[in-house]
C-alpha positions in Angstrom: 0.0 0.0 0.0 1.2 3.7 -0.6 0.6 6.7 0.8 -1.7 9.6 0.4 -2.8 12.8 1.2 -5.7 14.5 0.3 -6.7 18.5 1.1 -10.3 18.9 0.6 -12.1 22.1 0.9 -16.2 22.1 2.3 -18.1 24.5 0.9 -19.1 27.5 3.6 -22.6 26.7 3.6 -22.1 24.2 5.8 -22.1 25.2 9.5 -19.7 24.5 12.1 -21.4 21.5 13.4 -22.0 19.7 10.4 -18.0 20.0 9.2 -17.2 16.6 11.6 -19.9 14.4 9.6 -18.5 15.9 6.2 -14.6 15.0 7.8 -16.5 11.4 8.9 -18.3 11.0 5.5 -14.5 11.5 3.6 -13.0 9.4 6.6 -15.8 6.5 5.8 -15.2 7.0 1.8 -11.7 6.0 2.3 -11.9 3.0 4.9 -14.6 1.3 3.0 -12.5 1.5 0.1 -9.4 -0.5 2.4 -7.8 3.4 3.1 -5.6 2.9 6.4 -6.4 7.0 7.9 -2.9 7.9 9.6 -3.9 11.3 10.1 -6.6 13.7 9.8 -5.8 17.9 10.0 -8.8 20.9 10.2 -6.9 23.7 8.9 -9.7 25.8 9.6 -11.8 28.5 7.8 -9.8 30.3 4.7 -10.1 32.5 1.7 -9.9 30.9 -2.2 -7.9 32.5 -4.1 -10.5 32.5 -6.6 -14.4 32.0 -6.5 -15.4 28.9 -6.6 -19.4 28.3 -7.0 -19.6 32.2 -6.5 -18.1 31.3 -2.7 -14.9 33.3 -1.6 -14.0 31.0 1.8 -13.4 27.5 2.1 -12.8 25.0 5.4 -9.8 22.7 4.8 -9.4 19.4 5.4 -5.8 17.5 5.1 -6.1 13.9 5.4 -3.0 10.9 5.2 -3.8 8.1 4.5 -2.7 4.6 3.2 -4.4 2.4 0.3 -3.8 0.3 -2.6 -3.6 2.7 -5.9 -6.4 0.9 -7.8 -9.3 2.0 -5.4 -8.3 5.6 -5.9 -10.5 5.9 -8.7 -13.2 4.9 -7.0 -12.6 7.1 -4.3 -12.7 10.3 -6.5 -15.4 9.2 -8.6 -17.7 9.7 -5.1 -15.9 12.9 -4.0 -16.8 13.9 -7.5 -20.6 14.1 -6.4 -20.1 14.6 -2.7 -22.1 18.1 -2.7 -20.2 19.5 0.4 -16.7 19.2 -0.9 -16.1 22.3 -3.0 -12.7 20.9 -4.5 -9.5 18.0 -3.5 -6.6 17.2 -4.5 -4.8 13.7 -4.1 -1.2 13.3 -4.0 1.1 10.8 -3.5 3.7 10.9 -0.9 7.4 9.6 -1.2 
């Protein structure tokens, strides 16, 4: 298995308390796709630096985590049409 990160940005419409089930929803995305989580990072409330969906803030999210390359696409293809994640990014770690 090789590792990963992935930032993810949740859209500002979404309140304060309803960030943790979008974090668990990403978190669950990943395990049930054999995603080992090593670590899991709010960075907090920021601005874009450009609009996005006519939004000028973003919360991010930086998660590390371990899987097997093939179930990445997978993985994206339901953050595609996950509503509350704005944008992400998956890179690979050395």
């Amino acid at each position: 298995m090789k590792k990963y990160e992935i930032m993810y940005i949740i859209s500002p419409t979404v309140l304060e308390e309803g960030r943790d089930s979008v974090i668990e929803k990403v978190s669950e995305l990943l395990t049930s796709n054999g995603a080992n989580i090593l670590k899991t990072e709010k960075w907090g409330e920021r601005k874009l630096a450009y609009l996005i969906d006519k939004k000028k803030t973003g919360f991010y999210v930086l998660t590390t985590f371990e899987i097997d390359g093939t179930k990445l696409a997978e993985v994206e293809s339901k953050l595609n049409i996950t509503e509350e994640v704005m944008r992400y990014i998956v890179v690979k770690q050395d």
